[in-house]
C-alpha positions as a LaTeX table, in Angstrom:
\begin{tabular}{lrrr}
\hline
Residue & $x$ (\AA) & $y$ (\AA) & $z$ (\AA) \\
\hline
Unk1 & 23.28 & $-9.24$ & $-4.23$ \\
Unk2 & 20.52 & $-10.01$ & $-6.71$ \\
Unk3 & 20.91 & $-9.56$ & $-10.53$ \\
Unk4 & 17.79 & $-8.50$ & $-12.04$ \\
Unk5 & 18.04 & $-9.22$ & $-15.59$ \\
Unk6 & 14.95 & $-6.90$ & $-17.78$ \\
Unk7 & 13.72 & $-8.41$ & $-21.33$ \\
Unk8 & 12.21 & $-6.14$ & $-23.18$ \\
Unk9 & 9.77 & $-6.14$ & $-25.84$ \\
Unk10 & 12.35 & $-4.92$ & $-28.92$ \\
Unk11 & 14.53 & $-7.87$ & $-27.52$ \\
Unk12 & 11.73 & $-10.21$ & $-27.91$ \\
Unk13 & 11.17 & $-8.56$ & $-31.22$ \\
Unk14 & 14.31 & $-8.63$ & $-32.34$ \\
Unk15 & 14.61 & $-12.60$ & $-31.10$ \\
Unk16 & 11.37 & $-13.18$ & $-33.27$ \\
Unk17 & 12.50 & $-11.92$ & $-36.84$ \\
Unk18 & 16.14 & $-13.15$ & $-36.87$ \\
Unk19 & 14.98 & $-16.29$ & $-38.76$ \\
Unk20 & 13.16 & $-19.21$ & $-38.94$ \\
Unk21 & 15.90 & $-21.37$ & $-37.85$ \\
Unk22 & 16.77 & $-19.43$ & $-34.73$ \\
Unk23 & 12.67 & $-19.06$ & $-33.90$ \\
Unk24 & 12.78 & $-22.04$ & $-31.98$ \\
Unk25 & 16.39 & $-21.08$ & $-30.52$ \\
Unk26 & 14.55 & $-17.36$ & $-29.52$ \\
Unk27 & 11.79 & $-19.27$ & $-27.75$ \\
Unk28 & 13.77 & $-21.55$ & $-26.32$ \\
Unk29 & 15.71 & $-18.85$ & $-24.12$ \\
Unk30 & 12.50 & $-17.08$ & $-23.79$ \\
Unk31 & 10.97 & $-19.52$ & $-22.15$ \\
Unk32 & 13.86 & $-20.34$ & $-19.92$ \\
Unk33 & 13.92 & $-16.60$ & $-18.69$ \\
Unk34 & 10.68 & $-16.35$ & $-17.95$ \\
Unk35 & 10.61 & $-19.55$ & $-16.05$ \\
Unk36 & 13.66 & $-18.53$ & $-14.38$ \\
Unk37 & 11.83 & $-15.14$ & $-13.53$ \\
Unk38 & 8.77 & $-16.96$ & $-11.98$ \\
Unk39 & 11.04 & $-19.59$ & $-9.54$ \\
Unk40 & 13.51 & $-16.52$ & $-8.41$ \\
Unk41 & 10.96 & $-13.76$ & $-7.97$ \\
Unk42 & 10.68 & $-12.23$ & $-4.33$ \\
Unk43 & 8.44 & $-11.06$ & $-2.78$ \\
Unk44 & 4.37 & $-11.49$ & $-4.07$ \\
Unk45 & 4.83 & $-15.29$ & $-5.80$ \\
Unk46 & 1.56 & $-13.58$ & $-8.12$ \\
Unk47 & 2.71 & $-10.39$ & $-9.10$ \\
Unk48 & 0.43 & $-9.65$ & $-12.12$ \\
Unk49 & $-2.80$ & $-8.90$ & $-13.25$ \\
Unk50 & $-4.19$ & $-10.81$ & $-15.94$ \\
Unk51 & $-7.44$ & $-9.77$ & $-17.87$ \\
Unk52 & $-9.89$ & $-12.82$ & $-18.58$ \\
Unk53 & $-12.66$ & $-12.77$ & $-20.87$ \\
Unk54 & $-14.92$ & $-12.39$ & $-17.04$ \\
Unk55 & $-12.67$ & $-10.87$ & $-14.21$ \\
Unk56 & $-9.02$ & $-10.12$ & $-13.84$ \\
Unk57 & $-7.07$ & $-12.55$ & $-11.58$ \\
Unk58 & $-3.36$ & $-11.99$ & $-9.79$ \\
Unk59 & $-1.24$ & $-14.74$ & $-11.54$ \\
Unk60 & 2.76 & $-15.54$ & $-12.50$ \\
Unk61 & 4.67 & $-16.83$ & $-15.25$ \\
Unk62 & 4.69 & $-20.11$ & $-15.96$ \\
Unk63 & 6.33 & $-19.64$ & $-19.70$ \\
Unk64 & 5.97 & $-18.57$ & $-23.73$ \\
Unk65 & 3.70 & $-20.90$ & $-25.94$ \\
Unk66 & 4.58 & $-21.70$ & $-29.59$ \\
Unk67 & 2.47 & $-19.02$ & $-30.94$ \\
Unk68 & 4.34 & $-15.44$ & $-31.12$ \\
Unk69 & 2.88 & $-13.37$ & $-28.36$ \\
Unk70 & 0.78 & $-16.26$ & $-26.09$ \\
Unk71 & 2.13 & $-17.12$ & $-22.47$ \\
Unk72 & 1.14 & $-19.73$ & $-19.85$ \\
Unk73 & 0.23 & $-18.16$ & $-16.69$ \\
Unk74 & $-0.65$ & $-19.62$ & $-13.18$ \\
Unk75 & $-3.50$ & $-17.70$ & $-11.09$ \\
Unk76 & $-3.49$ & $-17.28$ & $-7.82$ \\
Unk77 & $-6.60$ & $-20.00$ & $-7.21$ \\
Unk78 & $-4.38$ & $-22.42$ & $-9.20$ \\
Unk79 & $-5.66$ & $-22.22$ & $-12.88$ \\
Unk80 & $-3.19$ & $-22.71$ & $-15.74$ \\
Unk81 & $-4.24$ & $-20.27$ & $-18.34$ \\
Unk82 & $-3.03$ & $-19.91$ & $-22.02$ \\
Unk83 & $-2.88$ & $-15.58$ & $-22.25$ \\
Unk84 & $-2.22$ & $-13.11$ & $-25.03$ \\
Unk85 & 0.22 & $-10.60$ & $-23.93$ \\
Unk86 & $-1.73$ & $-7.58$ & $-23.95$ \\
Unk87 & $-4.11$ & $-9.43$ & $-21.24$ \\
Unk88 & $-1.01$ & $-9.12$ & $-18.91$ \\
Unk89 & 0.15 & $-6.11$ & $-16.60$ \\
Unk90 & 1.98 & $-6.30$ & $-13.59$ \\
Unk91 & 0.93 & $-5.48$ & $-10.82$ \\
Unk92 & 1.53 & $-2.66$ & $-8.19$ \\
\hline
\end{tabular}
């Protein structure tokens, strides 16, 4: 049995503007999910599509950055990318 846990954005939200001493805290477990997403995902190990500024590439999670919205990808070819969140849909 696999537990699938969803984060979604008004959590992330919500995370964000409890404070500025529980920021860090909020990005902490962020970051932790998302990593945690990216090792246990099955099936496709790339299973978005990520917009850069020339083509759009399959990629994963790698984590959150310190600025609010920003994420650290990996693409499929191997590039480590720095990505605004809007850049990233999944893919289907």
């Amino acid at each position: 049995m696999s537990i699938r846990t969803d984060i979604t954005e008004a959590m992330i939200e919500a995370a964000m503007n409890a404070g500025p001493l529980t920021h860090e805290f909020a990005r902490r477990v962020l970051s932790a999910g998302l990593s945690k997403m990216a090792n246990t995902e099955r099936g496709a190990p790339f299973p978005l599509w990520v917009s850069t500024s020339i083509d759009t590439k399959r990629a994963r999670f790698l984590g959150v950055t310190e600025r609010r919205c920003y994420y650290r990808i990996e693409t499929e070819c191997g590039q480590r990318l720095t990505v605004h969140g809007n850049d990233i849909q999944p893919s289907q």
